[in-house]
Structures are given as C-alpha cells and as structure tokens.
C-alpha positions as CSV (number, residue, x, y, z in Angstrom):
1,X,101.3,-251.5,113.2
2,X,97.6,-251.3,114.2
3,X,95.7,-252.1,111.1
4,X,98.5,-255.7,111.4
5,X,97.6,-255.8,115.5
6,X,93.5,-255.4,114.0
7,X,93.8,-258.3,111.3
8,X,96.8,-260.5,111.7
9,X,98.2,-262.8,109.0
10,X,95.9,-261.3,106.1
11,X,97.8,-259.0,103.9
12,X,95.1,-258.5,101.4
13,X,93.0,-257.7,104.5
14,X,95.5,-255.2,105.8
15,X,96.3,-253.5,102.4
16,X,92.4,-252.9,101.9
17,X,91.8,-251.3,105.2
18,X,95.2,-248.7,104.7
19,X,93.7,-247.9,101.1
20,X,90.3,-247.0,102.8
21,X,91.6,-244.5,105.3
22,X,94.1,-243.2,102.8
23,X,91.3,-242.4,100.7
24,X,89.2,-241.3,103.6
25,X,91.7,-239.1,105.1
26,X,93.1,-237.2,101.9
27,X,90.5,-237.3,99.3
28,X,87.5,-236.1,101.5
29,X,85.9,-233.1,100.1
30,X,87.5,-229.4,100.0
31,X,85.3,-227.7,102.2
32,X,87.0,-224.0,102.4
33,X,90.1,-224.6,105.0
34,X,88.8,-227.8,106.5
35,X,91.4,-229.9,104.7
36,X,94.2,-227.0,104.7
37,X,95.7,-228.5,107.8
38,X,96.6,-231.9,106.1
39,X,98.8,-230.0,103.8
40,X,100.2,-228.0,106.6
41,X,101.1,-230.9,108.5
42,X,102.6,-232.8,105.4
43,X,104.9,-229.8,104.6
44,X,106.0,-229.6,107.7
45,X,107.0,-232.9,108.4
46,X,108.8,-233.0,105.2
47,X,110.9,-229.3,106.1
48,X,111.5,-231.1,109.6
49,X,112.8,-234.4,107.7
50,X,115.2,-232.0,105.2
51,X,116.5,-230.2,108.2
52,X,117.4,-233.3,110.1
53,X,118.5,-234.8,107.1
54,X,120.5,-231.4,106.2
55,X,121.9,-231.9,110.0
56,X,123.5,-234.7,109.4
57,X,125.1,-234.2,105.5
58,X,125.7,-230.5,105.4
59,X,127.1,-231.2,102.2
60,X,123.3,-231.6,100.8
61,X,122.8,-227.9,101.9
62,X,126.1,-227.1,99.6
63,X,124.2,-229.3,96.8
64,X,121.0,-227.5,97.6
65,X,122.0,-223.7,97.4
66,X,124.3,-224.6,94.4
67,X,121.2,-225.8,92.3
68,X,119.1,-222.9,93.8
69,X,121.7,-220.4,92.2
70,X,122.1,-222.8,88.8
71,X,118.1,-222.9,88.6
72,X,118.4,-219.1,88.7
73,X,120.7,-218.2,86.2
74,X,118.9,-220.9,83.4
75,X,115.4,-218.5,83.8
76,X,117.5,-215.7,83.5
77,X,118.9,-216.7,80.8
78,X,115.4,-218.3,79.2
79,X,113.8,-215.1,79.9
80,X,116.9,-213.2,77.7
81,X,116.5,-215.2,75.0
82,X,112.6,-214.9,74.9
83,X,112.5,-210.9,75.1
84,X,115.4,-211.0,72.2
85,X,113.2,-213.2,70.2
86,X,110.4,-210.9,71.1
87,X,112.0,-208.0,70.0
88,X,113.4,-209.6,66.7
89,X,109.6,-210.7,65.6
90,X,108.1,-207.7,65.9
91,X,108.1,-204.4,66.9
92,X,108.1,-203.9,70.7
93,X,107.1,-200.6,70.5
94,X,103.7,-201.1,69.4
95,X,102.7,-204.6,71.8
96,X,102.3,-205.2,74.6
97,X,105.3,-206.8,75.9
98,X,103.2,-208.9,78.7
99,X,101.6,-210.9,75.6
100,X,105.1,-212.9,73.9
101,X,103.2,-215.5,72.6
C-alpha cells in the first residue's frame, strides 16, 4: 500500500494518514455537482462487483429476483390494509384520500 510504502512499521502513523484523506476525499463540502461524481463512481463499482459476483453464483440472481417479487407483494399488501383501515375510520368520501394519517 502507499500510505505503508510512505511510513513503514507505524500503524498508528498509517491509520491517521487513511483517516485524513477519507475525510478529505468524502466529506469536502457539497458544492452543486462537484462531489456528484464520488457517488457515481461508488455505485458503479459496487453494480460492477454484483455483476461479477452475480457471474459467478447465478443462484444469487435467483435469490435476488425472488426477494424483489416477495418485497413487492408485502407493500401491496401494507398498502391494502392501510386504505381498508382508511376507509373503516372514516368516511372516504369526504377526505382526501392522499392525507391517511
């Protein structure tokens, strides 16, 4: 590593110096879309790592679609039951059905 190559043999040394450009590199800031691009590049690392990693055990991609479609059906089901509770509280006629709470 180069922080090790810069300081060898002193961990503390070495830990110090990674915390200070972490710190420099993400919390920096917001100015407009100047710091958009670290995001950008983080998400698409990680979608490159889950495809490679998707690749290699295509039963994750099984796993993953399977818990898309379960996910889906529990807010279908959560959004049911919240209108039916709506409706039995309270006339749905006369609200406005955006406000439920």
């Amino acid at each position: 590593m180069v922080i090790e190559a810069l300081v060898p043999g002193d961990d503390d040394l070495v830990a110090e110096v990674a915390a200070k450009m972490f710190r420099y590199i993400w919390q920096r800031p917001f100015g407009g879309l100047a710091a958009l691009w670290k995001y950008q590049l983080v998400t698409g690392i990680l979608l490159v790592a889950a495809g490679v990693v998707i690749l290699l055990v295509p039963a994750i991609l099984v796993a993953l679609v399977a818990a898309l479609v379960m996910l889906a059906g529990t807010s279908l089901i959560a959004s049911a039951l919240r209108a039916r509770r709506f409706e039995r509280s309270q006339d749905a006629s006369q609200s406005d059905p955006l406000q439920w709470w």
